[in-house]
C-alpha positions in Angstrom: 34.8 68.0 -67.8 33.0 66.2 -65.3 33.6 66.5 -61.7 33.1 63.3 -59.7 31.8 63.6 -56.0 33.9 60.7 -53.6 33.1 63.3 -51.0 30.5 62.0 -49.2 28.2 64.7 -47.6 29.6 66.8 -44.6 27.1 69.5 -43.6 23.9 70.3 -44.9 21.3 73.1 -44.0 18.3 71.1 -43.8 19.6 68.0 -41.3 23.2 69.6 -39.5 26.1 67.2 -39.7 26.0 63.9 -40.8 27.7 60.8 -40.1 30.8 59.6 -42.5 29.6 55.8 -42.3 26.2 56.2 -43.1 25.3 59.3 -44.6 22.4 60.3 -41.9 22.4 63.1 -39.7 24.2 62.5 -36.4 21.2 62.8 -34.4 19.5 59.9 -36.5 22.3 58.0 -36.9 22.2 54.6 -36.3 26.0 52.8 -36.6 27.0 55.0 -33.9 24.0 55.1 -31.4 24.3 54.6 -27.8 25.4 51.2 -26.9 24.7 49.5 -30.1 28.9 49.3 -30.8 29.7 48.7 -27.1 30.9 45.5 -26.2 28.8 43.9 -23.1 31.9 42.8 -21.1 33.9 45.6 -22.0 34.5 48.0 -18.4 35.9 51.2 -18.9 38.4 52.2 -15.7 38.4 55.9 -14.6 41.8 56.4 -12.4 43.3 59.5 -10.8 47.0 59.5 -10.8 50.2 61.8 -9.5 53.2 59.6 -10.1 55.7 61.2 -12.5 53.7 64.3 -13.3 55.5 66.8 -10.6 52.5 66.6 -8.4 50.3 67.1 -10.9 46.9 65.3 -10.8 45.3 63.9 -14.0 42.1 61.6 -14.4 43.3 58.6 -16.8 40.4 57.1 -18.7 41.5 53.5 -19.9 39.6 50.2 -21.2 37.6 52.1 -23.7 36.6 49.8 -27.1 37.0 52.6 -29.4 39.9 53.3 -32.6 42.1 55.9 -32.5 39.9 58.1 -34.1 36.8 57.6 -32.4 39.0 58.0 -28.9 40.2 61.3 -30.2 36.5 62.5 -30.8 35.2 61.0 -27.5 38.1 62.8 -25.6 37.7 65.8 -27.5 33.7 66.3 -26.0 34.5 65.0 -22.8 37.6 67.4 -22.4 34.5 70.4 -23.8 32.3 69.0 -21.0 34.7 69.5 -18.3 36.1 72.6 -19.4 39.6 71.3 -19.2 42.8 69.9 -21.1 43.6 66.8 -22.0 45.5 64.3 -24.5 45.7 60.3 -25.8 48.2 58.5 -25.4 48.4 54.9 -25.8 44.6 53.8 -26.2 44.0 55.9 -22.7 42.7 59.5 -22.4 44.4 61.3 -19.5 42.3 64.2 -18.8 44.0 67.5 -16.6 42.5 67.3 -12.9 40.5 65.0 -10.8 37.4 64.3 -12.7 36.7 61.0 -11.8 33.2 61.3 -10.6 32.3 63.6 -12.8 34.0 61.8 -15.9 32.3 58.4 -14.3 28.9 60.1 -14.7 29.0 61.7 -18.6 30.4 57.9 -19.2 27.2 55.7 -17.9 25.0 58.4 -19.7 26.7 57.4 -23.0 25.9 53.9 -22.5 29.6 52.9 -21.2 30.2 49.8 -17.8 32.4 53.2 -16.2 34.0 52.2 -12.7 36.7 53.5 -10.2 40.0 51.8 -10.8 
């Protein structure tokens, strides 16, 4: 009995991860690179709010041209960078803290148009 392979390849010694669209490792990967799938108009808001959170002060991260998937990741190594918590909710990341500058910052290095707002 043969075993067919519709997994595509997830890790491998020789290159690390690799990418699910194209099959290359992540640091060579081209579909996701940089600013190549960023929209030129596209401006990505970094807020800090306190209104209904109990005083609470949390960094919302809005405007971003990404799925549901791709906001998760995103949010996922921006919340390992800051060494903090954070969630999704409605196509915004809100992110535990005030972070703005710092957030605004990892964002332009990514290739993002980050602004205060």
């Amino acid at each position: 009995m043969a075993v067919e392979n519709n997994n595509p390849l997830v890790y491998s010694t020789e290159g690390g991860k690799t990418c699910p669209e194209c099959g290359r490792p992540v640091n060579q990967c081209r579909c996701r690179s940089g600013s190549g799938n960023i929209p030129d108009g596209s401006r990505v808001r970094v807020r800090r709010e306190r209104s209904g959170r109990r005083g609470k002060v949390v960094t919302v991260v809005s405007g971003l041209p990404l799925d549901d998937a791709s906001l998760h990741a995103l949010g996922k190594s921006l919340k390992t960078f800051l060494a903090c918590g954070g969630s999704q909710k409605n196509g915004e990341l809100l992110i535990q803290g005030d972070h703005t500058d710092r957030i605004i910052q990892w964002l332009r290095e990514k290739g993002y148009h980050a602004q205060k707002g």
